[in-house]
N, C-alpha and C positions, 0 to 999 in steps of 0.2 A: 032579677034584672034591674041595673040599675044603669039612667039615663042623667048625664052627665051635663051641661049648659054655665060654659063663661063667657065670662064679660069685664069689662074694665079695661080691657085695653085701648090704644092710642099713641099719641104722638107726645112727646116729652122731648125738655131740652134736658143735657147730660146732669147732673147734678138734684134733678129734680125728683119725684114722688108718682105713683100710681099703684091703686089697691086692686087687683085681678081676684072676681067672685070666681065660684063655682059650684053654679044649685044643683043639688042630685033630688032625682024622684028616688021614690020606693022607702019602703017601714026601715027598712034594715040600715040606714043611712050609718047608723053610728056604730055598728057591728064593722064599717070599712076603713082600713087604713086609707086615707086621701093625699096625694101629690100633685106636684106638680113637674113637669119637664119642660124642656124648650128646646127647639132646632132653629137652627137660624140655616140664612141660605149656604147653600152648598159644606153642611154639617151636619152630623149624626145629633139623632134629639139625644140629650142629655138630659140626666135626673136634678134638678131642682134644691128640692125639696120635698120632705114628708111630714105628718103627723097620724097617731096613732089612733084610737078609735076615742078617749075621753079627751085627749087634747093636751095631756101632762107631758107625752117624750115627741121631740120633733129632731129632724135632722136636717142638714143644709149641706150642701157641696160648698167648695172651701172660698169657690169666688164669691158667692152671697153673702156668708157670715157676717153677722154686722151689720146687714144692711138690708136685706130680708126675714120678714115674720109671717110665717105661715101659724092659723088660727082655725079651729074653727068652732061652728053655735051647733048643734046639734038638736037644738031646736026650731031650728030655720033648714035642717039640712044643708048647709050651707059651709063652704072651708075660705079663707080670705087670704091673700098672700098680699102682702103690705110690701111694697118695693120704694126704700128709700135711696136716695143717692146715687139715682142711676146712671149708669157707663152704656156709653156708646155700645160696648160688647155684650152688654144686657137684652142689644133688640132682637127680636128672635116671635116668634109662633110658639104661643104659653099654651100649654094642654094640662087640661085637672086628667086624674086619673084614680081610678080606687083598685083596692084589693083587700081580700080577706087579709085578717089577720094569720101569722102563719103561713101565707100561701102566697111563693116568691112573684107568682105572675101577678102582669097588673092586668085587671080582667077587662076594667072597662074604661073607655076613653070620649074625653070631650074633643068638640070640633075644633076646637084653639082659639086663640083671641092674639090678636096681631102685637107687639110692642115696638112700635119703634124711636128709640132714643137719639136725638139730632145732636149734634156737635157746635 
């Protein structure tokens, strides 16, 4: 079982910065592929970004690129998504999420942490 807890988010004006934690309990922390999604209102959550269980292959969805870094310490149990230069269309309900390696579903889910980016 693995219990999921972020934070870091807030209010940002467009252009600006916010790093979104996400501390997991339990031994097997680094055995889990960790992401992130976002829904924003009246929209399907969308995949984010991911990284893998040592932290060397990550992915992004095409509107981040360049401007999100997803990280994470493995000795903190801990994944970091660095959100630089953010867009209005960035605010949204950021949820961490894990999943085995190999194994499509994402199993477990944080409560979300708010972003909202002012204009």
């Amino acid at each position: 079982q693995v219990q999921l807890v972020e934070s870091g988010g807030g209010l940002v004006q467009a252009g600006g910065s916010l790093r979104l934690s996400c501390a997991a309990s339990g031994r097997t922390f680094s055995s889990y592929v960790m992401g992130w999604f976002r829904q924003a209102p009246g929209k399907e959550r969308e995949f984010v970004a991911s990284i893998n269980w040592s932290g060397g292959k990550t992915y992004y969805v095409d509107s981040v690129k360049g401007r999100f870094t997803l990280s994470r310490d493995n000795a903190k149990n801990t994944v970091y998504l660095q959100m630089n230069s953010l867009k209005t269309e960035d605010a949204a309900d950021y949820y961490c999420a894990a999943r085995l390696e190999g194994v499509g579903r994402w199993s477990y889910w944080g409560q979300g942490t708010q972003v909202t980016v002012s204009s």
